[in-house]
ZAMARGU-4260 file (C-alpha; in steps of 0.2 Angstrom, whole numbers, plus 5000, padded with zeros to 4 digits):
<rodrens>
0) 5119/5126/4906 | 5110/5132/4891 | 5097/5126/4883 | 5087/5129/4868 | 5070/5126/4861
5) 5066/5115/4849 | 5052/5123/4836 | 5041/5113/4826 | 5050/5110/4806 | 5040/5118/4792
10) 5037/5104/4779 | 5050/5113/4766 | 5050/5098/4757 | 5033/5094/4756 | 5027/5100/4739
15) 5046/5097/4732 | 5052/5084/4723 | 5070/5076/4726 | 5078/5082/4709 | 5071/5102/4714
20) 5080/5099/4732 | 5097/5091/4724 | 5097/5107/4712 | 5096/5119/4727 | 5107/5112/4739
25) 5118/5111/4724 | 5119/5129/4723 | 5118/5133/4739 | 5137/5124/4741 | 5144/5130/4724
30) 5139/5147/4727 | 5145/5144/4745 | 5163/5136/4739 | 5164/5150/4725 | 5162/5165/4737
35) 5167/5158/4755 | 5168/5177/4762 | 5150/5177/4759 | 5137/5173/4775 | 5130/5154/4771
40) 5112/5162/4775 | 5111/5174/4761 | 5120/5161/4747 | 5105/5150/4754 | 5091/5161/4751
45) 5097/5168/4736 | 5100/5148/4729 | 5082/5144/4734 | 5073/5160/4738 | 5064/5158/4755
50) 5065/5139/4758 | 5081/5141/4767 | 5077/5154/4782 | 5061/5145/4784 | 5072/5131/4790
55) 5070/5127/4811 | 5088/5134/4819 | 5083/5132/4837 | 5091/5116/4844 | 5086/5108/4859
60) 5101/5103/4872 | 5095/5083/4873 | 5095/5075/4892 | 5109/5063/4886 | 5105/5047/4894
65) 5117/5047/4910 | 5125/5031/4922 | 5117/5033/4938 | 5128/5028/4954 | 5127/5022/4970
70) 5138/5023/4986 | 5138/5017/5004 | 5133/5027/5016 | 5154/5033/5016 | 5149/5044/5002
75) 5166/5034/4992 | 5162/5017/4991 | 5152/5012/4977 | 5139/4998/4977 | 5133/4999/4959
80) 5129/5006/4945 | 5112/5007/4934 | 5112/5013/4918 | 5101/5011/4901 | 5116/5018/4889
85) 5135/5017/4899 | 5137/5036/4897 | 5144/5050/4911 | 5147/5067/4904 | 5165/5075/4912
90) 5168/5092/4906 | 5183/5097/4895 | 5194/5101/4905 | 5193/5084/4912 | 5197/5074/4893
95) 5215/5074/4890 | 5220/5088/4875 | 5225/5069/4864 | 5206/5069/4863 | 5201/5083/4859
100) 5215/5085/4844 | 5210/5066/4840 | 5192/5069/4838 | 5195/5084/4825 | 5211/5075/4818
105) 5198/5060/4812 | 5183/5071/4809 | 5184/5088/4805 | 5203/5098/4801 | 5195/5114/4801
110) 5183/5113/4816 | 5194/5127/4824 | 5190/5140/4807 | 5174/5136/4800 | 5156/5143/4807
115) 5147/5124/4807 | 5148/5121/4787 | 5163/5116/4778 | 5159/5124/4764 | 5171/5121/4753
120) 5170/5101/4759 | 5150/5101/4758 | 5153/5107/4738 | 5167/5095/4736 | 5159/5081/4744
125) 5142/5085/4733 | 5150/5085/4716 | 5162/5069/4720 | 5145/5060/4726 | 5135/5065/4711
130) 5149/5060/4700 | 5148/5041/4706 | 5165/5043/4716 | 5167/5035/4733 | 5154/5043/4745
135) 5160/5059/4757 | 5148/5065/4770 | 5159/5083/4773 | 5148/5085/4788 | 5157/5094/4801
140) 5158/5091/4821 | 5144/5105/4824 | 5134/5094/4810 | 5138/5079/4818 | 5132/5086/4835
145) 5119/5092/4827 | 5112/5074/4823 | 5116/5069/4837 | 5105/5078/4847 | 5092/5079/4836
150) 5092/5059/4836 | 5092/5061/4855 | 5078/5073/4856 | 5066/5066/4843 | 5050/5060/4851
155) 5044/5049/4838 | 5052/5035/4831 | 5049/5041/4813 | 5060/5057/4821 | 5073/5047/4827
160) 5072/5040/4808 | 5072/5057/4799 | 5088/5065/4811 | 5100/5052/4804 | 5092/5045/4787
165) 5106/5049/4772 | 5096/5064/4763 | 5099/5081/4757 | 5084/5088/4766 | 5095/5082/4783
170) 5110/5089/4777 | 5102/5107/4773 | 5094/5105/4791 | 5110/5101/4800 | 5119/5117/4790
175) 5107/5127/4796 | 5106/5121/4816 | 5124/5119/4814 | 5126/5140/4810 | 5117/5143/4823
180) 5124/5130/4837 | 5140/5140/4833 | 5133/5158/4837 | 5126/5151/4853 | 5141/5139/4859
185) 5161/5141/4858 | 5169/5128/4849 | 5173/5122/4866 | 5157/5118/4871 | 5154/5109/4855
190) 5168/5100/4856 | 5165/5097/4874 | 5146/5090/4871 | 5151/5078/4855 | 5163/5070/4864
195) 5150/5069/4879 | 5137/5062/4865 | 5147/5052/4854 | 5146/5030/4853 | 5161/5021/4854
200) 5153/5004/4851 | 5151/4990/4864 | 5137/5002/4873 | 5149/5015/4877 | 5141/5032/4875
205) 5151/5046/4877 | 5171/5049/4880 | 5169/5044/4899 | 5164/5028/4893 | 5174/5024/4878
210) 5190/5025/4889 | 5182/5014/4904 | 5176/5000/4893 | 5194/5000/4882 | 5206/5005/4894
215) 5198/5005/4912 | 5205/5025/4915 | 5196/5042/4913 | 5199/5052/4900 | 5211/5062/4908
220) 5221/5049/4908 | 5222/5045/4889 | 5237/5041/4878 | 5240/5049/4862 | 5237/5031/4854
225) 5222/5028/4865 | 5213/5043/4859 | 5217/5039/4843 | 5209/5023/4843 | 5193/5031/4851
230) 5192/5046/4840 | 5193/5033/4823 | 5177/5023/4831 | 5167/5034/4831 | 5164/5035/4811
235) 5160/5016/4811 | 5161/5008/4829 | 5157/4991/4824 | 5167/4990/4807 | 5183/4997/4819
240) 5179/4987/4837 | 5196/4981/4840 | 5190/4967/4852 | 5183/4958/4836 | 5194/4949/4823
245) 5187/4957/4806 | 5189/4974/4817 | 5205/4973/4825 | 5217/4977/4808 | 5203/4991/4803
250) 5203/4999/4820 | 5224/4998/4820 | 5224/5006/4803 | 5212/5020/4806 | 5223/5024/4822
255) 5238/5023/4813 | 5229/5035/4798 | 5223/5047/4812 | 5240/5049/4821 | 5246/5053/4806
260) 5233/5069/4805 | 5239/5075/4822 | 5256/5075/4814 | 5252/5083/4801 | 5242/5095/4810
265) 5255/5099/4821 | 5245/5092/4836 | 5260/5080/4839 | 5278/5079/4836 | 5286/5063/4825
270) 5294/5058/4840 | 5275/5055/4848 | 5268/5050/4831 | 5283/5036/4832 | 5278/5031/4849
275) 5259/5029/4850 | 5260/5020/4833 | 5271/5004/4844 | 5258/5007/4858 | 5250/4990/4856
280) 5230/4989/4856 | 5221/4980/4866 | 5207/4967/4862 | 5197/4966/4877 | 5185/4977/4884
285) 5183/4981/4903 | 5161/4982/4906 | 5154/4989/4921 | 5142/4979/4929 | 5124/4985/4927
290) 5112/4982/4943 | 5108/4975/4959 | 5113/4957/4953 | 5130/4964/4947 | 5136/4974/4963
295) 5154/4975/4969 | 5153/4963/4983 | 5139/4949/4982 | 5132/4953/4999 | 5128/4969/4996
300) 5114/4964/4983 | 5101/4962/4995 | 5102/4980/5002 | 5103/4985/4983 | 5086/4976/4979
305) 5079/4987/4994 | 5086/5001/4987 | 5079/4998/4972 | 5061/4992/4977 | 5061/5008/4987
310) 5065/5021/4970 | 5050/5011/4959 | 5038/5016/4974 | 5044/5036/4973 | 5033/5046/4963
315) 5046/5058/4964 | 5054/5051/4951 | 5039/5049/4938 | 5021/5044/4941 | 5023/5025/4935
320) 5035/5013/4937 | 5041/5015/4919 | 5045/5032/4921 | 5055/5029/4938 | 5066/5015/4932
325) 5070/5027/4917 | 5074/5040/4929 | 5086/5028/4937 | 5095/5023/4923 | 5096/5037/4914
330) 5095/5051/4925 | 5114/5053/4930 | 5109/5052/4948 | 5121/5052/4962 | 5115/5042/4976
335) 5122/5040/4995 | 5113/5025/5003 | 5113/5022/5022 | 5122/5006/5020 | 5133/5007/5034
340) 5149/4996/5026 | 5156/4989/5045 | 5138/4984/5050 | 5135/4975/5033 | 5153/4966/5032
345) 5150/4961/5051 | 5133/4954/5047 | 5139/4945/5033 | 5151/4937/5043 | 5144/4933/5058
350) 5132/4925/5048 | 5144/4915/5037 | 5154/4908/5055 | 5137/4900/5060 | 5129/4893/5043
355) 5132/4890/5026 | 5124/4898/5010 | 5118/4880/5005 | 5109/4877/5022 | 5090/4878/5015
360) 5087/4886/5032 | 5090/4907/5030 | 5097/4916/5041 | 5092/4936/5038 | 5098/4951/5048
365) 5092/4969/5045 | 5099/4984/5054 | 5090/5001/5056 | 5096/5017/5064 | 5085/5021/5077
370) 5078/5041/5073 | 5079/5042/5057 | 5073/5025/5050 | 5089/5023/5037 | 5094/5004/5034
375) 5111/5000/5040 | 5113/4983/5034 | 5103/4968/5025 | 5112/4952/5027 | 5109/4933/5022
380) 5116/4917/5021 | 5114/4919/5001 | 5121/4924/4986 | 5112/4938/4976 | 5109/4930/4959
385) 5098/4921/4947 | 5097/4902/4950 | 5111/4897/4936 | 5105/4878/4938 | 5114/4876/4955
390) 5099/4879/4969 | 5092/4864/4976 | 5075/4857/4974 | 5061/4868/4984 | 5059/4859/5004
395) 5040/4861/5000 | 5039/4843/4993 | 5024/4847/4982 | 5036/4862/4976 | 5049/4851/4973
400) 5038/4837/4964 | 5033/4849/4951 | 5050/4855/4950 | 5051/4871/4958 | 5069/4875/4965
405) 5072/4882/4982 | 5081/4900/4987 | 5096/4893/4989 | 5111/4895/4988 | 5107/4909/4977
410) 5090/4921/4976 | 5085/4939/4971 | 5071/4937/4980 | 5067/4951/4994 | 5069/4938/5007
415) 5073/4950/5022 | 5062/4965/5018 | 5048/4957/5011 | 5038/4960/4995 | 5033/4951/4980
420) 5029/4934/4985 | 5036/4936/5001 | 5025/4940/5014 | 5034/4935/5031 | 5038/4926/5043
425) 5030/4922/5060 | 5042/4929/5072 | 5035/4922/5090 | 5036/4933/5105 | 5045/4948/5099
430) 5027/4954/5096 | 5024/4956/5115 | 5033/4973/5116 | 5016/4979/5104 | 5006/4972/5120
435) 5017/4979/5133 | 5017/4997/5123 | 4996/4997/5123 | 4995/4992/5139 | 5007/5006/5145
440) 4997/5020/5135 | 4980/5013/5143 | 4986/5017/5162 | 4994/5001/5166 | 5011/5002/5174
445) 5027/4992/5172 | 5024/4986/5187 | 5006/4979/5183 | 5007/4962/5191 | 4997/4946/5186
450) 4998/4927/5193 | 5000/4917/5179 | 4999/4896/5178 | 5006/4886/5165 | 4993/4885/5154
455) 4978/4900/5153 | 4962/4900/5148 | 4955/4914/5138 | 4941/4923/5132 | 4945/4921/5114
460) 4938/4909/5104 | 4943/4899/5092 | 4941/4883/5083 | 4936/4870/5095 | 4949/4857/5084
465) 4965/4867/5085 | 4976/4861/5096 | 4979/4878/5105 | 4961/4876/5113 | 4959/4871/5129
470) 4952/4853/5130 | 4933/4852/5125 | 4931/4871/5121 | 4931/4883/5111 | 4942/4893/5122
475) 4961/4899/5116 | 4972/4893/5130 | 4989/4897/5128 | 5003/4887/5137 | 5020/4893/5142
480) 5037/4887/5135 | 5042/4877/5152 | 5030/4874/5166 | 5041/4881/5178 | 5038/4898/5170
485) 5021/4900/5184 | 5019/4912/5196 | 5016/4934/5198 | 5023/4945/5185 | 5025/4961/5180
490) 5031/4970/5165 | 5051/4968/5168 | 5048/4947/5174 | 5034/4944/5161 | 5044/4952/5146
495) 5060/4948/5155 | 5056/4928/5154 | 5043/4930/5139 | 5030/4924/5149 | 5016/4919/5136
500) 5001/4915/5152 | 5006/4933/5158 | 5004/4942/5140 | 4988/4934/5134 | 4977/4941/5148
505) 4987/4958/5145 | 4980/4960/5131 | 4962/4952/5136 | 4963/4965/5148 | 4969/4981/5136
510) 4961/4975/5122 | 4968/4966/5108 | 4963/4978/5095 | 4972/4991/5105 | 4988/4981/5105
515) 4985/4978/5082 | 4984/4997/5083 | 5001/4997/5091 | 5009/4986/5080 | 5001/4995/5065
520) 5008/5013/5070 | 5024/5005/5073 | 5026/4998/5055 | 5019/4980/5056 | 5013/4982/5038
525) 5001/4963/5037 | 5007/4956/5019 | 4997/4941/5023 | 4980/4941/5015 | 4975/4931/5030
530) 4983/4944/5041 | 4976/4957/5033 | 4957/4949/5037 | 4960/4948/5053 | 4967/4965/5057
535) 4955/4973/5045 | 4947/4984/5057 | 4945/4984/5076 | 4930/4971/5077 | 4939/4956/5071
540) 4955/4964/5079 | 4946/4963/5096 | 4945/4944/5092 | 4965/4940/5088 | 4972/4932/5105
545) 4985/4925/5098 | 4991/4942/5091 | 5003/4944/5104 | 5012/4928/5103 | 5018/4933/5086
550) 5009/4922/5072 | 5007/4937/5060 | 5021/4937/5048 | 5035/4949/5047 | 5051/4953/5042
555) 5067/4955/5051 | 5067/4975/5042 | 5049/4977/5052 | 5056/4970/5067 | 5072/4979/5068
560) 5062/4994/5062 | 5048/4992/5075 | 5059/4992/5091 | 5071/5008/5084 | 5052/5015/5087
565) 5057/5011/5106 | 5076/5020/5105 | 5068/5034/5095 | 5059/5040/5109 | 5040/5035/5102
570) 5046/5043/5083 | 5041/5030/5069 | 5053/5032/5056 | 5050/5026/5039 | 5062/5014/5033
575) 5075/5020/5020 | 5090/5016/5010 | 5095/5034/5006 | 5106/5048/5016 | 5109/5058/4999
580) 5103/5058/4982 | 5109/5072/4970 | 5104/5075/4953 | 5114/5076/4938 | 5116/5096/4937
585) 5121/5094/4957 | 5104/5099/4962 | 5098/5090/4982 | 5082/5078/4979 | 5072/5076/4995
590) 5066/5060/4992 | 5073/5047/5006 | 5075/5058/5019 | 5068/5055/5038 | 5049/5054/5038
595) 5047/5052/5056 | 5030/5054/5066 | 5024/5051/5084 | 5017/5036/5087 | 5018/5034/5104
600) 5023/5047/5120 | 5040/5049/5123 | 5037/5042/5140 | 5031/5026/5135 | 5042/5023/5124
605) 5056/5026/5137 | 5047/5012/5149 | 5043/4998/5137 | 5062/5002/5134 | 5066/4997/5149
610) 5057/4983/5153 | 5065/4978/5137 | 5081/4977/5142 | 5079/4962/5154 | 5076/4950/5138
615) 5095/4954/5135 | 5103/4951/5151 | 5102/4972/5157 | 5097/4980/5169 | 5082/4990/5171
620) 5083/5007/5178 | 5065/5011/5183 | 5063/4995/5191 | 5069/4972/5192 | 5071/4961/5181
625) 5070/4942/5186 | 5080/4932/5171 | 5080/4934/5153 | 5078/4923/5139 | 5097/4928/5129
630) 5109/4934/5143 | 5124/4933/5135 | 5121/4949/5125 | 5126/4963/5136 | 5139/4957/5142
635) 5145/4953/5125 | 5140/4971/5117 | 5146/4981/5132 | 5135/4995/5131 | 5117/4997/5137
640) 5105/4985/5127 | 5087/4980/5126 | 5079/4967/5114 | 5067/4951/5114 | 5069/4934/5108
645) 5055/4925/5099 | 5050/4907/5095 | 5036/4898/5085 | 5026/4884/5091 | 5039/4868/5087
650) 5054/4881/5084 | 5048/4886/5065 | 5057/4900/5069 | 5071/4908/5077 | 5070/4928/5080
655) 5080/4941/5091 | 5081/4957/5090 | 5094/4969/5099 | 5096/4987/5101 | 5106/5001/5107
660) 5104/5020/5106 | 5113/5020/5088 | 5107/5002/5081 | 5093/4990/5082 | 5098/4973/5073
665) 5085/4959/5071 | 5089/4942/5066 | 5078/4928/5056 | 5084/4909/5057 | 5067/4903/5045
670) 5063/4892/5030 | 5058/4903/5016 | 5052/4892/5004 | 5039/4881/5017 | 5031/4887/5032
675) 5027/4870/5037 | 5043/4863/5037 | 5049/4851/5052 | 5066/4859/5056 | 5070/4865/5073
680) 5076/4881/5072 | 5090/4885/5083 | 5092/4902/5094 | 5113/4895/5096 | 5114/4900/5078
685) 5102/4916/5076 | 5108/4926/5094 | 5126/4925/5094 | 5123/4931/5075 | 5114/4946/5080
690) 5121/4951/5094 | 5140/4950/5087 | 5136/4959/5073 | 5128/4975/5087 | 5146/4970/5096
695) 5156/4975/5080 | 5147/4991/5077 | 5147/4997/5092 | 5164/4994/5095 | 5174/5009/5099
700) 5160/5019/5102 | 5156/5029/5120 | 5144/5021/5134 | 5129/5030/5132 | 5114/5026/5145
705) 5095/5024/5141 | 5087/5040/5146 | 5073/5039/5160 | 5053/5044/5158 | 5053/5063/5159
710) 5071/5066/5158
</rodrens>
């Protein structure tokens, strides 16, 4: 690619009145016209002296805004588009000859002859104008180009202003770059970048565009009557829109007038003229949808925002969020996401099969691969949109009262990832594997065993009102979901069963800032302001007993993202949406990629592992397990599995999360718009979601076990 630098104008003009400027353009094109053998520079200077060479003729290549597109992790299948300007340069060899010829048959006959300036056309098109005849701009392609990118490049908007205002001084500048734009570029590459430059009306920048928006093909493609009407747009795109009725005739007649120049220019035989001229125009046009909330398939929108939430935080990309959305819709970027298409649709339609995108109950799924942290899927029972008037009025009744709609059925709110707004969700006792993993790194082994009653009471205090203290203390005391859960634990049974008198004094007994620290390292990020002050630093951490029955808030992406920390063998992969992203020269960007650490010794990992597979109806290699809370799902994946269920006090929420060596999907069933609601939240709707959607994926794939500690 070649570029040129731009150097700063001298103010020729500035000491010259208009008339003095008329009179030696005026003899720079009659002088030019009478002696066309004669070097353009030297009539100049001789016309007007030195005013002329002290003219810039160094042109900077403009950054042409570019579409920026995005695929599924397939590298074919694209998700959307985002764009400021609808523009994609192709290269020439890619736009249909038709084109080329039309764009000189409308604009400039002798593109092929002349060294930038028409001179003969410049001196005709003077004289006529001065005369009072109808106006001629005789600016060629090169000058055209020219403006163009002098428009494009101009950093102020006076610049901008100046590069396209209808003056002499312009055309004397555009003569000048235009001279020397055709000593550095063939008229191939001219061509080549005007077509990539040019507007074609309706937000169509560029040839790419043009045929996309009016006849839904590449350029490659286009008839001789197509590019005709595209090449006659581009003098006037709005006077010749043909989806407009004052347009329509106009744009007819000016393709008709220009298939008559490639006639007469021999581009085309009067058989082809005959034709294209009975090729009926169209009157629609075809837009690409712009954005997350425009995606090919609705469902994909959620992974999208992610997507998209994830590039503003990348400093990579510019050092505000400004400059990154620019970037992003300008930049011409080609991205692979990690949006795995049969996770997603399986998701989607497990989900589907159990609720309904109008139930005010959400249902949110995230899958992440284990390793490298890349987001598989992102799934509701929502459609991605605006509220169009058709979501219901919030559940939160004072919401409602002042009426504030609901999420449903349609939100763009980040419902499974969290951000904004949304902080989380309380998740139950999933949290217990961050309890499990400290006390495994503190010297206690899976088999660590503790007799454990229906009730406990601990050493935490808390508010002697709340109804988790035991009667007339101040003392936390936790109860078990059934009283027959009683008895001697371990590790496997405890986790196994989701024992909450047996995790309690766990992590009395490690330390429940220990068990915080866990959770931090393995992503838990404490949206909650409330959260955040209790995990602020190990003091008040030390404090937080009911830590490990889950009442911080999360998302099913922390979740999901939290146990692939367990199949990863201790790594903490960062969450990301991207496999690939390639610039618009083709050049790799870094950014998105794996940014995995240690968090916790390969061995532990490898145990907490194990005892997590009794939850899910496995079974443990390195020791028993005694029941499980959600047994259906290994049968029903039929690989190796591990997981946990969770559940709030008076089932506020639903969780489960299940995971194999290529996949760890959790599953939500919450009420994002009121914490405090009174539904029951159901783990016959949340599981067999989850654990069908692990079942599809893993369909087809080989049985791979679970490695061992030390293996």
């Amino acid at each position: 690619m070649t570029f040129w630098t731009r150097k700063r104008e001298r103010s020729l003009f500035a000491n010259s009145g208009s008339l003095v400027i008329c009179g030696l353009l005026a003899g720079v094109v009659v002088a030019a016209a009478s002696f066309p053998a004669v070097a353009m520079s030297g009539l100049a200077a001789k016309a007007g002296s030195e005013s002329f060479a002290d003219l810039p003729s160094e042109l900077a290549k403009p950054a042409a805004p570019q579409v920026t597109r995005i695929f599924a992790s397939d590298g074919k299948t694209q998700i959307a588009v985002m764009y400021d300007e609808f523009r994609s340069d192709v290269p020439l060899d890619e736009i249909n000859v038709n084109m080329q010829n039309a764009i000189v048959a409308a604009e400039d006959h002798q593109f092929y002859e002349h060294n930038g300036v028409d001179l003969k056309g410049v001196a005709r098109a003077f004289v006529n104008n001065k005369q009072g005849g109808s106006q001629q701009g005789a600016s060629t392609l090169t000058m055209q180009y020219v403006r163009m990118t002098l428009a494009y490049t101009a950093k102020t908007p006076t610049e901008a202003i100046e590069a396209t205002k209808d003056t002499p001084e312009r055309k004397l500048t555009e003569m000048k770059y235009a001279m020397q734009v055709e000593k550095e570029l063939s008229k191939q590459q001219i061509l080549e970048r005007y077509l990539n430059m040019a507007p074609f009306g309706n937000s169509a920048y560029g040839v790419y565009a043009g045929s996309q928006v009016y006849f839904k093909k590449k350029p490659k493609d286009l008839t001789i009557a197509q590019a005709a009407l595209l090449a006659g747009m581009v003098k006037a795109p709005t006077a010749f829109d043909p989806t407009t009725a004052s347009g329509y005739p106009q744009a007819l007649d000016r393709r008709n007038y220009i298939i008559d120049n490639m006639l007469s220019l021999k581009m085309i035989t009067a058989e082809q003229a005959a034709t294209a001229k009975k090729e009926k125009l169209g009157k629609t046009t075809n837009h690409p949808g712009n954005g997350c909330t425009q995606v090919a398939k609705n469902n994909w929108g959620f992974f999208c925002d992610y997507f998209y939430r994830w590039w503003m935080t990348q400093s990579e990309f510019g050092a505000n969020t400004y400059d990154r959305e620019r970037q992003l819709k300008s930049g011409g970027y080609r991205i692979v996401t990690s949006l795995d298409l049969k996770a997603q649709a399986s998701a989607r339609k497990e989900i589907s099969d159990v609720t309904t995108d109008g139930n005010r109950n959400a249902l949110l799924i995230a899958a992440v691969q284990p390793g490298t942290g890349r987001v598989q899927a992102l799934a509701a029972n929502r459609k991605y949109k605006l509220d169009d008037g058709e979501n219901k009025p919030s559940s939160n009744p004072e919401l409602a009262a002042n009426g504030v709609k609901g999420t449903y059925p349609n939100t763009t709110n980040p419902i499974i990832t969290g951000g904004g707004d949304i902080t989380g969700y309380q998740a139950g006792s999933v949290f217990k594997m961050f309890t499990m993993v400290a006390a495994l790194e503190n010297g206690y082994g899976l088999d660590h065993s503790i007799t454990s009653g229906a009730t406990y009471k601990s050493g935490y205090v808390i508010d002697p009102s709340s109804d988790a203290a035991c009667p007339g203390t101040h003392f936390y005391c936790p109860r078990n979901a059934s009283a027959s859960e009683q008895g001697t634990f371990n590790m496997w049974t405890g986790f196994g069963k989701s024992v909450n008198t047996y995790f309690v004094p766990l992590e009395e007994q490690v330390g429940a800032d220990k068990v915080v620290d866990v959770a931090k390292r393995f992503g838990i990020q404490f949206r909650a302001g409330s959260d955040a002050a209790l995990v602020k630093d190990d003091a008040t951490a030390r404090t937080f007993g009911a830590f490990t029955l889950g009442v911080t808030s999360s998302t099913p992406l922390d979740i999901a993202n939290a146990y692939a920390t367990l199949a990863g063998d201790g790594m903490y992969c960062k969450p990301t949406p991207i496999q690939k992203i390639t610039s618009a020269d083709g050049t790799k960007v870094n950014a998105g990629q794996p940014q995995c650490t240690r968090v916790t010794s390969k061995d532990v990992a490898r145990e907490a592992l194990d005892a997590a597979r009794c939850p899910v109806g496995d079974q443990a290699q390195l020791g028993s397990c005694a029941g499980s809370t959600a047994p259906q799902v290994h049968s029903a994946v039929g690989h190796p599995v591990f997981g946990k269920t969770g559940t709030t006090d008076a089932d506020k929420t639903a969780a489960l999360v299940v995971g194999t060596r290529d996949t760890v999907v959790a599953g939500y069933l919450v009420n994002p718009d009121w914490s405090n609601h009174s539904d029951h939240m159901d783990h016959n709707i949340v599981n067999p979601a989850v654990w069908k959607t692990v079942a599809d994926f893993m369909k087809g794939k080989p049985v791979e076990e679970f490695k061992k500690p030390g293996e």
